[in-house]
Backbone as ProteinMPNN parsed JSONL, in Angstrom:
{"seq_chain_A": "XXXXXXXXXXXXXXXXXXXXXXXXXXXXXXXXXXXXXXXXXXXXXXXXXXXXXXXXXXXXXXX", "coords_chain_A": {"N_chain_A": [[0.845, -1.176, 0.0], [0.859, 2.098, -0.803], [1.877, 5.675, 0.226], [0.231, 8.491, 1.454], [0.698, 11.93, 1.679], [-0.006, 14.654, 3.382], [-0.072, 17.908, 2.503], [0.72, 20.691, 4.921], [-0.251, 22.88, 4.693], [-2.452, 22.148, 3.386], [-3.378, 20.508, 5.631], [-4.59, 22.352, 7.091], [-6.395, 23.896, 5.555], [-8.314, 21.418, 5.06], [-9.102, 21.147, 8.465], [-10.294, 23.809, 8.509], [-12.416, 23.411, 7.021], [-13.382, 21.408, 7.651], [-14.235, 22.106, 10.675], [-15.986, 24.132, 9.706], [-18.396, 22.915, 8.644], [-18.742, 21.477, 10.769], [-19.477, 23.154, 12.511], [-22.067, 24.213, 11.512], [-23.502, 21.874, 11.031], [-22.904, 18.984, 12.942], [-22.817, 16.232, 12.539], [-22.598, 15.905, 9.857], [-19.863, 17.19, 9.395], [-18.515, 15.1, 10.36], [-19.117, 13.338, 8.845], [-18.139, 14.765, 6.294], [-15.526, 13.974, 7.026], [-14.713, 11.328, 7.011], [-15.453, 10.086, 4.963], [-13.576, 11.993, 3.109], [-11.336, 10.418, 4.294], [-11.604, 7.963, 3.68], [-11.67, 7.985, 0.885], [-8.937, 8.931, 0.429], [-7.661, 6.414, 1.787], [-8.545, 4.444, -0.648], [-7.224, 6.003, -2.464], [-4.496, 5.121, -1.703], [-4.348, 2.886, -2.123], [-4.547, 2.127, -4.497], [-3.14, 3.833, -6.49], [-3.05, 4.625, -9.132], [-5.416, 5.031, -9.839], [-8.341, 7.526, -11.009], [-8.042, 11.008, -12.187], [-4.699, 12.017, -13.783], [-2.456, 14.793, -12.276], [-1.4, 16.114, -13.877], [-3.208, 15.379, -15.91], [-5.135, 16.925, -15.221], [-4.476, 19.438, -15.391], [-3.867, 19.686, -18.458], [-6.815, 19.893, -19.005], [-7.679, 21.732, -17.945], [-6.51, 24.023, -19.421], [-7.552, 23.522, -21.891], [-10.079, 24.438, -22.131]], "CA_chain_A": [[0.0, 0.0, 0.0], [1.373, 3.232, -1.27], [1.091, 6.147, 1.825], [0.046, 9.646, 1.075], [1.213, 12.523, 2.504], [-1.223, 15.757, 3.453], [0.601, 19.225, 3.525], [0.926, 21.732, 5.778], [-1.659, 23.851, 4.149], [-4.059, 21.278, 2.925], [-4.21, 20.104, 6.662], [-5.043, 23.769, 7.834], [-7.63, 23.655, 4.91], [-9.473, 20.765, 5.74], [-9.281, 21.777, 9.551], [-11.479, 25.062, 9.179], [-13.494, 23.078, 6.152], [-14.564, 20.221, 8.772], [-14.599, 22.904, 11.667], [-17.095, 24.694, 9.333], [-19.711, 21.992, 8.19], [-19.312, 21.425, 12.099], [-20.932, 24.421, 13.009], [-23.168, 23.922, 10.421], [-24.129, 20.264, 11.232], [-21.492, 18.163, 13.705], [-22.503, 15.066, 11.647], [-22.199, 16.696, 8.153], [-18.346, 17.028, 9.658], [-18.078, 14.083, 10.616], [-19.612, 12.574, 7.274], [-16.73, 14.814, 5.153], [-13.655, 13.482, 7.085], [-15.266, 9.872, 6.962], [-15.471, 10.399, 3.157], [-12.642, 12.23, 2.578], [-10.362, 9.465, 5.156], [-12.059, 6.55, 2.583], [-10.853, 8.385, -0.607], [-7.503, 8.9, 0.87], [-7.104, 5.075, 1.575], [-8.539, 3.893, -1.624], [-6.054, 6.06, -3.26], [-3.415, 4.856, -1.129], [-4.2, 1.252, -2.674], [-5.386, 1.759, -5.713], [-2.554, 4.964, -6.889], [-3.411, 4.959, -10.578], [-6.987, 5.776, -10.229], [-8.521, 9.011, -11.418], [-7.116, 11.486, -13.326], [-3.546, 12.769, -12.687], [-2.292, 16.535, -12.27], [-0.879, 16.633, -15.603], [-4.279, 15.566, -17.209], [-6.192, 17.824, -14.994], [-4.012, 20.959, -16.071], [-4.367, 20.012, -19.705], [-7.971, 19.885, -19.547], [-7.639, 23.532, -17.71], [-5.866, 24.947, -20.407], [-8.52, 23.562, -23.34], [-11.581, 24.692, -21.427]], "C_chain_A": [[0.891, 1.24, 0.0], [1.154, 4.394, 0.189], [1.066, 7.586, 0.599], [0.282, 10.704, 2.256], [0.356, 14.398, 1.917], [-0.408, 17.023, 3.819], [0.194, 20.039, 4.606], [-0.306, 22.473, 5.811], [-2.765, 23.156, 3.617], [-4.565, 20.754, 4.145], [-5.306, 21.159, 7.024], [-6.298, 23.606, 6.746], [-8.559, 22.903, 5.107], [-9.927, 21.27, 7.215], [-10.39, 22.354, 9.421], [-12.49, 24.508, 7.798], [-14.312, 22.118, 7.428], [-15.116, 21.006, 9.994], [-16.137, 23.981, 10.855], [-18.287, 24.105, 9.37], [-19.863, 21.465, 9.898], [-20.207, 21.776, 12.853], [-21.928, 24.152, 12.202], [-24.086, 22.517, 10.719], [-22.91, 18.767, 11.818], [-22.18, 16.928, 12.702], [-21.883, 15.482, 10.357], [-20.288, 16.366, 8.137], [-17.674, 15.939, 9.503], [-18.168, 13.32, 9.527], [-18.4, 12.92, 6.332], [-15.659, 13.734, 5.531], [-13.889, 11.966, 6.93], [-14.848, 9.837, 5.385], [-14.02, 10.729, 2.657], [-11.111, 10.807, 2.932], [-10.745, 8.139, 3.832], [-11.284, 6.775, 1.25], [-9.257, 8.371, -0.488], [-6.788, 7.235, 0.736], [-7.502, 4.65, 0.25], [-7.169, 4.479, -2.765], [-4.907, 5.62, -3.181], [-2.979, 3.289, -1.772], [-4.047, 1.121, -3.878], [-4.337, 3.476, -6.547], [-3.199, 5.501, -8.54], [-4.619, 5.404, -10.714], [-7.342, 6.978, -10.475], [-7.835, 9.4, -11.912], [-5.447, 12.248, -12.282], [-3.18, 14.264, -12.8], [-2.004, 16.944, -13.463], [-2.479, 16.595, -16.671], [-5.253, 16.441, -16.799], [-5.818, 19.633, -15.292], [-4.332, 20.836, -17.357], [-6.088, 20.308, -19.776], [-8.44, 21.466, -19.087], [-7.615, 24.643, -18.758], [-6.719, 24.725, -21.929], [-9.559, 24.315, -23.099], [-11.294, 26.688, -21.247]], "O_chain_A": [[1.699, 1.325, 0.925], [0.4, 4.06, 1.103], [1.571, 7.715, -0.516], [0.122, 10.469, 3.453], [0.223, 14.996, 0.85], [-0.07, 17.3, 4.97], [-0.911, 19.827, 5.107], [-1.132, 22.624, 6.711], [-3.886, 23.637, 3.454], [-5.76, 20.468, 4.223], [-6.508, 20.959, 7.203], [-7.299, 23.1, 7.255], [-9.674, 23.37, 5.341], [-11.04, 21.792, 7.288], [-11.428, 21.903, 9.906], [-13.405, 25.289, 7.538], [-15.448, 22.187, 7.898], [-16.246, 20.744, 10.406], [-17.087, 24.406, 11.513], [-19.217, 24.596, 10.01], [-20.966, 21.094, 10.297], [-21.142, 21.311, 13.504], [-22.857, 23.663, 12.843], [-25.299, 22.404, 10.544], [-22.353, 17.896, 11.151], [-21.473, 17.012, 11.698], [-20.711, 15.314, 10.021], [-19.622, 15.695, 7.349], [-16.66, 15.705, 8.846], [-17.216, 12.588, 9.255], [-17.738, 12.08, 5.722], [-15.093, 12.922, 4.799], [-12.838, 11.394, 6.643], [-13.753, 9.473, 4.957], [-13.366, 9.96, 1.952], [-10.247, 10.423, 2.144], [-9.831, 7.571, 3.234], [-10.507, 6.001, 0.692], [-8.512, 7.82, -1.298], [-5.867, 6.86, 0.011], [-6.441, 4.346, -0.295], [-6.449, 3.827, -3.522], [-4.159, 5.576, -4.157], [-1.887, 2.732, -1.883], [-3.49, 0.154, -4.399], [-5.084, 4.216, -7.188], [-3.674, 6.594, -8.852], [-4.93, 6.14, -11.651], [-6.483, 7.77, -10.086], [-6.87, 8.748, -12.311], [-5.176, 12.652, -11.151], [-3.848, 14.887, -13.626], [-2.334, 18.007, -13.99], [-2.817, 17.29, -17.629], [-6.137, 16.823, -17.565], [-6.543, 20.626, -15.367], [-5.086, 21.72, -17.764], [-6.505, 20.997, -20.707], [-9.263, 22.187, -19.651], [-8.287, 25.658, -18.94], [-6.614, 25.494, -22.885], [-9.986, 24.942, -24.068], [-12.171, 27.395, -20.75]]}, "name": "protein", "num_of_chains": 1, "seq": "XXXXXXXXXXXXXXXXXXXXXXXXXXXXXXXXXXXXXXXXXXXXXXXXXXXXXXXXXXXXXXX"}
């Protein structure tokens, strides 16, 4: 299993994203990081899936 590694600034991002939908609805919160924690491991297994940064900039730059 491949590991992934969450910067600095993408922690702080999620942080005040889950601290938001908190206020908003403490499950809701709890539902993202559940969600997001699942996507994380599947990618962790499964690396090749979805698209990668290179094909999501080209499709930036057609659009």
């Amino acid at each position: 299993m491949s590991q992934f590694i969450i910067s600095p600034t993408a922690s702080q991002d999620l942080e005040e994203i889950i601290d938001y939908l908190s206020e908003q609805d403490f499950d809701l919160g709890e539902q993202f990081l559940a969600e997001f924690s699942q996507k994380c491991r599947n990618l962790s297994c499964f690396p090749k899936m979805g698209r990668s940064y290179v094909e999501l900039q080209l499709l930036k730059k057609c659009c």
